[in-house]
C-alpha positions as CSV (number, residue, x, y, z in Angstrom):
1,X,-6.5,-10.4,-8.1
2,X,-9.7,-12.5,-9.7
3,X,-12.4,-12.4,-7.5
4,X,-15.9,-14.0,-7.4
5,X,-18.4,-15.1,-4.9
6,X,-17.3,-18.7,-4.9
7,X,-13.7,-18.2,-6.3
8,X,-10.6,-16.0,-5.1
9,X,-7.5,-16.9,-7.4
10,X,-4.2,-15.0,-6.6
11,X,-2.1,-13.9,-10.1
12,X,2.0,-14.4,-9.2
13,X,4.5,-13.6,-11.3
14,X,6.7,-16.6,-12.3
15,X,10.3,-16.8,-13.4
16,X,10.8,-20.2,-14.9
17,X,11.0,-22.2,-18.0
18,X,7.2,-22.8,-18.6
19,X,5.3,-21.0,-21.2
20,X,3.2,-18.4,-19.6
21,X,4.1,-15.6,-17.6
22,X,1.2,-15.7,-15.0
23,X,-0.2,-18.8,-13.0
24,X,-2.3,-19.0,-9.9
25,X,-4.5,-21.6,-8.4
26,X,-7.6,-21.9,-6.6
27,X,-7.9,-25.1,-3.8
28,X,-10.4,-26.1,-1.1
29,X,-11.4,-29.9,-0.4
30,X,-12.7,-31.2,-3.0
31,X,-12.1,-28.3,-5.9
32,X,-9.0,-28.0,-7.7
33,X,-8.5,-25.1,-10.6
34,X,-5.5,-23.7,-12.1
35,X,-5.1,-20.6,-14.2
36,X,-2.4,-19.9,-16.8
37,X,-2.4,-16.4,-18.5
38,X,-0.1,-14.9,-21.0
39,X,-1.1,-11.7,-22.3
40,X,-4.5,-12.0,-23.0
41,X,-4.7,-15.8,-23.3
42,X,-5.8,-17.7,-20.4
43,X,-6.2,-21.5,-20.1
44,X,-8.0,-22.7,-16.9
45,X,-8.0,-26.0,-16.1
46,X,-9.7,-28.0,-13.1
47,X,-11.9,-30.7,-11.7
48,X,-15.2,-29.1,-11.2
49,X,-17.2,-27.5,-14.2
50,X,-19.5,-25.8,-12.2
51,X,-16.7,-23.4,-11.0
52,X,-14.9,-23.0,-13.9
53,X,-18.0,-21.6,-15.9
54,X,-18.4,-19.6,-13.5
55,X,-14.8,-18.3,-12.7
56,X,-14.6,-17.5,-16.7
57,X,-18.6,-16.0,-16.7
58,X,-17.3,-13.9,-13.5
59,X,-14.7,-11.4,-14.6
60,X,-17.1,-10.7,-17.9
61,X,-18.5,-7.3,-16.2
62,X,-15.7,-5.8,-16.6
63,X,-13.8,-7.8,-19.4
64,X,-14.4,-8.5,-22.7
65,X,-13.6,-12.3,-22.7
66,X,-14.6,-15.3,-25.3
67,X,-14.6,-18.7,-24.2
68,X,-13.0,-20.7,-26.8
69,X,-13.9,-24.0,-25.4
70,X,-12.0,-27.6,-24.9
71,X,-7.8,-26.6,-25.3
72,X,-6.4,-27.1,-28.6
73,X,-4.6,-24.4,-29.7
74,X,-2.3,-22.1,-27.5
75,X,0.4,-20.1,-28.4
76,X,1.2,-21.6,-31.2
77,X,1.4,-25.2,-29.9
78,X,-1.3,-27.5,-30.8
79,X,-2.7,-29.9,-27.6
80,X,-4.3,-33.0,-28.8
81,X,-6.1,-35.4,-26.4
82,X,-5.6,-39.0,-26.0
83,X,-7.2,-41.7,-24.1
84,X,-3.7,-41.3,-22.1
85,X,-3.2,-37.8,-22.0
86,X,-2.2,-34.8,-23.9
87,X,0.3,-34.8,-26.7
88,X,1.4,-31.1,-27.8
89,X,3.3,-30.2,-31.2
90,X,3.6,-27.4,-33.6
91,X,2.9,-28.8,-37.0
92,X,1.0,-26.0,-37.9
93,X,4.2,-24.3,-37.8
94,X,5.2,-25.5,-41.3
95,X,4.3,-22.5,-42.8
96,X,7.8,-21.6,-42.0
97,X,9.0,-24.2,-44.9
98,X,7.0,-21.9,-47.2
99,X,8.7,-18.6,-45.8
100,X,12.1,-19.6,-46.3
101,X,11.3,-22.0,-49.6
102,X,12.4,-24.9,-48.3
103,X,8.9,-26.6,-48.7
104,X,10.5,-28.6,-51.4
105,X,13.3,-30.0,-49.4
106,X,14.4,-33.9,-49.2
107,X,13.5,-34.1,-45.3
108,X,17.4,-35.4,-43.2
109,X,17.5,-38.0,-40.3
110,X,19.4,-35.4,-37.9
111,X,19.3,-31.6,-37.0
112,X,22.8,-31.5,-37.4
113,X,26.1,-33.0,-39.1
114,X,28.0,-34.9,-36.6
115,X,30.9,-35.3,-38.4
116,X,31.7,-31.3,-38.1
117,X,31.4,-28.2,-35.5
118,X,30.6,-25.0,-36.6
119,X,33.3,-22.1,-36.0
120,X,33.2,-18.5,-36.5
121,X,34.5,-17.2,-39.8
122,X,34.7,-20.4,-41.7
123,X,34.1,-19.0,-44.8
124,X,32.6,-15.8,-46.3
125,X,30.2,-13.8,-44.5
126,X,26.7,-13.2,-45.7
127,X,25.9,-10.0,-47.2
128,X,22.4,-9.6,-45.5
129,X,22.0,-11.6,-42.2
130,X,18.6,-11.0,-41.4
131,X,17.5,-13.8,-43.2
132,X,19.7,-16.2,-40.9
133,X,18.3,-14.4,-37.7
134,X,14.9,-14.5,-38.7
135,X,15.3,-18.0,-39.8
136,X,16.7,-19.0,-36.3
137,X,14.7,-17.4,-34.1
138,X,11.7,-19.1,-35.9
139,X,13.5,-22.5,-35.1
140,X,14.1,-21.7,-31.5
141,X,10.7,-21.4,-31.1
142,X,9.9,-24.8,-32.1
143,X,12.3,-25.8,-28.9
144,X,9.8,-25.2,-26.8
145,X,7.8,-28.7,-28.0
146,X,10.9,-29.8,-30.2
147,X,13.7,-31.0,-27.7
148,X,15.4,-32.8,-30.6
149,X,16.5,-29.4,-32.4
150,X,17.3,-27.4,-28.6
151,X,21.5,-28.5,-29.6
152,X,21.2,-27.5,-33.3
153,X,19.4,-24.4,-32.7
154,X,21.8,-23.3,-29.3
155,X,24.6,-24.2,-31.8
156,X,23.1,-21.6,-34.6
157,X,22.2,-18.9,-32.0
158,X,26.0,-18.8,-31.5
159,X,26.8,-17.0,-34.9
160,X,23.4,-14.1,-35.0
161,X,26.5,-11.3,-35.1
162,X,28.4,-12.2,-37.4
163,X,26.8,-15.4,-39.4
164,X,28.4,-16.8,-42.5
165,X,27.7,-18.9,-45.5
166,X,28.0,-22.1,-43.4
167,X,26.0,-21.2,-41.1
168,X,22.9,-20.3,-43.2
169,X,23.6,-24.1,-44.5
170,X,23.5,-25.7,-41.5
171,X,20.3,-23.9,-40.5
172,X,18.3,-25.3,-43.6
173,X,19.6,-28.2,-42.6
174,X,18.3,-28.3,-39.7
175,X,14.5,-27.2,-41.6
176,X,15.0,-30.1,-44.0
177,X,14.9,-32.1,-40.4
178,X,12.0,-30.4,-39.1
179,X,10.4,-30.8,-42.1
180,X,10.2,-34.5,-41.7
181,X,9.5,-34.2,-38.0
182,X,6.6,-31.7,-37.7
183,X,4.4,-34.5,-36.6
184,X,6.4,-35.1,-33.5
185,X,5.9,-34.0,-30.1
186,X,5.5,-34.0,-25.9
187,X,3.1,-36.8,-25.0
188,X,1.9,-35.7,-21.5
189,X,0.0,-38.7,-19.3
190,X,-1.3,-38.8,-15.7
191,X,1.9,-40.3,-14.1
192,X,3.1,-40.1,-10.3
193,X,5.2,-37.0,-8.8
194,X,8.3,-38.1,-9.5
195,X,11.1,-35.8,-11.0
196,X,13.9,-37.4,-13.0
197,X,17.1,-35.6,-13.8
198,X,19.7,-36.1,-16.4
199,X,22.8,-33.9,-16.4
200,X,25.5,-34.3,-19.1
201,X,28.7,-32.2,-20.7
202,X,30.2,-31.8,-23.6
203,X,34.0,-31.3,-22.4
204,X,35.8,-28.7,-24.7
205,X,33.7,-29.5,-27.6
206,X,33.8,-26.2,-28.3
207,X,36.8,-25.4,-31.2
208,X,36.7,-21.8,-31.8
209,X,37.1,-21.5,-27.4
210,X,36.5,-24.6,-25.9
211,X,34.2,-24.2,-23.4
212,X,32.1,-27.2,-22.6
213,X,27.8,-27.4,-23.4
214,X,25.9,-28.5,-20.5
215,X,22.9,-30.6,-21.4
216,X,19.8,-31.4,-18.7
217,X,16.8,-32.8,-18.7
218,X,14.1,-33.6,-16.2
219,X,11.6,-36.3,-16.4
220,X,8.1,-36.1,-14.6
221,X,7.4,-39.5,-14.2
222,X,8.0,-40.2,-18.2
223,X,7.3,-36.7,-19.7
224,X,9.9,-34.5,-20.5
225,X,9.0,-31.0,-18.6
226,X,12.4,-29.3,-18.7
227,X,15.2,-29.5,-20.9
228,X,18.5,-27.1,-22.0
229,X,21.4,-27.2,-23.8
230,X,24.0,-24.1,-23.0
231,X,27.2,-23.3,-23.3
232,X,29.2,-23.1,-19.6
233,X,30.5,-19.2,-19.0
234,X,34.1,-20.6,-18.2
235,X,36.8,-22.7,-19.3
236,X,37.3,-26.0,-17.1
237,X,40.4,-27.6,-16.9
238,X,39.1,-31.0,-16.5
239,X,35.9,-33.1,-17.6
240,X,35.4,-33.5,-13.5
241,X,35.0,-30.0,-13.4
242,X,32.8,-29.4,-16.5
243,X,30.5,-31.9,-15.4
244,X,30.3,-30.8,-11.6
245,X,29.5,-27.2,-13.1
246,X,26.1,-29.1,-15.0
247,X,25.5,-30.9,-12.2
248,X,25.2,-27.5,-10.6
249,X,23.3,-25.5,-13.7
250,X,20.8,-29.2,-12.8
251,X,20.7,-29.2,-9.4
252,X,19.7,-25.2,-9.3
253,X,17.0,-25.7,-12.2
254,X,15.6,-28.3,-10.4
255,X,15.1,-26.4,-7.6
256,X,13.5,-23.7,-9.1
257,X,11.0,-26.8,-10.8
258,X,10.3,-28.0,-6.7
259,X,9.3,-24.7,-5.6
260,X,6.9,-24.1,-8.1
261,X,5.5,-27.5,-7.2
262,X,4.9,-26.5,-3.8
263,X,3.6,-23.0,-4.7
264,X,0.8,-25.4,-6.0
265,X,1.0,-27.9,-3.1
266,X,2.0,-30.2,-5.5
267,X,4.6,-32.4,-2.7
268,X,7.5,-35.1,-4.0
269,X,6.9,-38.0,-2.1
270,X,11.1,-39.2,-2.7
271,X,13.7,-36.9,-3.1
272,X,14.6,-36.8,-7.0
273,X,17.9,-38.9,-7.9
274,X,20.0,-36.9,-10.6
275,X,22.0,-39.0,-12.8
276,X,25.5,-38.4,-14.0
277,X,27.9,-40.7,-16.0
278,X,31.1,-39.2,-14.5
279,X,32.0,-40.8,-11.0
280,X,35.0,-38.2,-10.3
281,X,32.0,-35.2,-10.3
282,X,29.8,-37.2,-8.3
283,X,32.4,-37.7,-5.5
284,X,32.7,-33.9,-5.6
285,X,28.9,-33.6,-4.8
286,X,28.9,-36.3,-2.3
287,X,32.0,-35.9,-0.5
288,X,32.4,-32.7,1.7
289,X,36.0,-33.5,2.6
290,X,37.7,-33.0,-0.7
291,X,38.4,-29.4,-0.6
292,X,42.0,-29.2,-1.5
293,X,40.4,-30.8,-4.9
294,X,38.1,-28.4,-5.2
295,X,39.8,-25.1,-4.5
296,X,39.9,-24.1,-8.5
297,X,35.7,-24.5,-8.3
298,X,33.7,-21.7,-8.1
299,X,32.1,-21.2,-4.9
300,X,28.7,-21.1,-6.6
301,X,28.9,-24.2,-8.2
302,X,29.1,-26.1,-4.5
303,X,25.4,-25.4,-4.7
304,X,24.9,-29.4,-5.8
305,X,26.8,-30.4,-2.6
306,X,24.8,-28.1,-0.3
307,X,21.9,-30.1,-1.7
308,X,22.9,-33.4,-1.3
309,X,24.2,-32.8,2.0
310,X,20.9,-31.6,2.9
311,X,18.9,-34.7,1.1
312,X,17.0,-32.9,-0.7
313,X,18.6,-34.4,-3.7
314,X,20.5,-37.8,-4.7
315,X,22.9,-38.4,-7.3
316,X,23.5,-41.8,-9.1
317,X,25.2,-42.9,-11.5
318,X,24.5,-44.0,-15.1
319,X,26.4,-45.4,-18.2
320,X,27.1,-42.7,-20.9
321,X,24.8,-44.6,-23.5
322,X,21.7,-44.5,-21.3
323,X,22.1,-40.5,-20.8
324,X,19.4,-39.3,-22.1
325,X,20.7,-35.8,-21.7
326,X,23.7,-36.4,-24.2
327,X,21.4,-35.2,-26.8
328,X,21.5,-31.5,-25.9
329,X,25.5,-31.6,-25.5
330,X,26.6,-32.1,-29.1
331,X,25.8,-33.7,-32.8
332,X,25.4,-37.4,-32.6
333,X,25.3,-40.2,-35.2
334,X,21.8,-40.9,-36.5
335,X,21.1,-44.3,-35.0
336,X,21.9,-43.0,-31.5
337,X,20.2,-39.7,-32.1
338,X,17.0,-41.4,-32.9
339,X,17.3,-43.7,-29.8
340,X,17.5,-40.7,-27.6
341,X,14.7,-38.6,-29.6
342,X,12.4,-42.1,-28.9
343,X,12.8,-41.2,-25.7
344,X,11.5,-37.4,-25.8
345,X,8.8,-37.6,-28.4
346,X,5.8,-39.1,-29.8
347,X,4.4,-39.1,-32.8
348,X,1.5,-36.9,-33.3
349,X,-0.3,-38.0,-36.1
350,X,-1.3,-41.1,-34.1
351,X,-3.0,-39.3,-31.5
352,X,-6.8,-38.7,-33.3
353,X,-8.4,-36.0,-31.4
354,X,-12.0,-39.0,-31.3
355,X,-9.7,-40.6,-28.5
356,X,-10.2,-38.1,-26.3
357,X,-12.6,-39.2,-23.3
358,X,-13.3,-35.8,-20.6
359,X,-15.5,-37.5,-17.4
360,X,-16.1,-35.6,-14.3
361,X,-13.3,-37.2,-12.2
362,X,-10.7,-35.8,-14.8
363,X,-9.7,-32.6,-14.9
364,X,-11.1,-30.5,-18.3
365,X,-9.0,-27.4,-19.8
366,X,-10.7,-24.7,-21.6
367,X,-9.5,-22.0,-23.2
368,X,-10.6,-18.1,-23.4
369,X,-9.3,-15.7,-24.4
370,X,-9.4,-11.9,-24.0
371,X,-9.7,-9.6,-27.8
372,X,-6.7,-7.0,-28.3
373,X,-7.8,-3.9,-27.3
């Protein structure tokens, strides 16, 4: 617990997707302030200055804390203002070219080939496989402003055991891609509460055991806020099945996404409409009558239906070439790739820190942070 004579903000721990690991807000009628803290970085954004100098001067008596000023670094990811909002990236994370020597690289159009699927044991293994761990974890941390490379690098994390000569190609392959695509990232704008889910599946893409990859993404108004690409824990039958377990995996995120919403009284004014491409899998979720179709379906994955029975979420659906979730389910061909990347990201280079405007009606993020030890 925070305190202060004017402000009283409540720490929770969160279990989610976002970055940090602590959040808690502060709300009365006309004041609004939120504060994110991981470790001992802290970003507090709000719409009053006055009580966010003092809520960072407060806690100074007994902490040694450093205000760092307007957000522009955190964790790695680089926030950049616009006159339309925030874009974040990680360029500075090239110094990864430089550790693996791939500086030098001819930069590639897509993360992965999508002619061919990696397998296990494809060719000889590689005598010391900590430079293909260390090189994939570094990649899977650029997923978290990167959700072009979240596919590739799932794919890669798939072979950390036991990884082979293959493998280590296709992972600087996918650094010759990031190395033309460091200037990309999230644009985040003012846009209306309004959450946008895409579920998709890769049906028994998987050679080696052909399980299916699930692929989601949700939309807040136009920014991407949540995305994933994982491989399903069983083997389905059928494609109706595969895609009725995603819409499941989606339907359960986005729930998780709501109720931190309302933990900041942050309400949906429509229920979100999920969008599939398969029409079998929707009837599933819609329909509570077809059970003799469903006895081979985990009880657990009826959690969609419970959902849409209860309206707090609608499913619609939506041609395969306008599902934007597709991306995170398997390697496509360039031209298609870079539709759906169009989509996700924007380029960062265009965004000149000068176009950033801060007035008093708009909230203003600063940045402190507190010195190890």
């Amino acid at each position: 617990m925070a305190t202060s004579d004017d402000v009283d903000v409540e720490v929770e721990s969160e279990s989610s997707s976002c970055f940090a690991e602590f959040s808690s807000w502060y709300q009365s009628s006309h004041t609004t302030i939120y504060l994110l803290l991981y470790v001992d970085d802290i970003i507090i954004t709000g719409n009053d200055p006055s009580h966010i100098s003092h809520l960072i001067t407060a806690p100074s008596h007994a902490f040694e804390l450093k205000d760092l000023g307007a957000l522009s670094y955190f964790l790695g990811m680089q926030i950049v203002p616009t006159q339309f909002g925030l874009t974040l990236c990680q360029s500075k994370y090239a110094y990864i070219l430089h550790r693996f020597h791939m500086e030098n690289a001819k930069p590639t159009k897509t993360p992965s080939y999508s002619s061919t699927r990696l397998t296990p044991y494809t060719s000889s293994s590689i005598p010391d496989p900590s430079e293909y761990r260390s090189m994939v974890r570094a990649l899977k941390y650029l997923t978290f402003t990167c959700p072009d490379l979240a596919f590739s690098v799932h794919h890669l994390c798939q072979f950390m055991q036991h990884p082979t000569t293959v493998h280590l190609e296709a992972a600087k392959h996918v650094l010759c891609y990031v190395k033309g695509t460091l200037h990309f990232g999230i644009h985040l704008s003012l846009v209306p509460l309004t959450l946008s889910p895409f579920s998709d599946v890769d049906w028994a893409g998987n050679p080696s055991d052909r399980k299916s990859t699930t692929g989601l993404l949700v939309f807040l108004g136009f920014n991407p806020v949540l995305w994933s690409s994982k491989k399903q824990s069983i083997v389905s039958h059928s494609s109706t099945k595969a895609e009725y377990c995603a819409l499941a995996s989606t339907a359960a995120e986005l729930s998780l996404l709501r109720t931190l919403f309302m933990e900041f009284h942050l309400f949906l004014h429509h229920i979100p409409i999920l969008w599939c491409d398969n029409i079998s899998a929707i009837a599933l979720a819609s329909n509570p009558v077809f059970h003799f179709r469903t006895k081979h379906i985990e009880v657990g994955y009826h959690f969609v239906r419970e959902k849409v029975l209860k309206r707090d979420l609608g499913i619609k659906f939506i041609s395969i070439k306008d599902n934007y979730a597709d991306i995170f389910t398997k390697p496509l061909p360039g031209p298609y790739f870079l539709f759906l990347r169009g989509k996700l990201l924007a380029d960062s280079t265009s965004c000149l820190r000068g176009d950033a405007e801060i007035t008093e009606d708009k909230p203003q993020a600063i940045a402190t942070k507190q010195p190890n030890g």
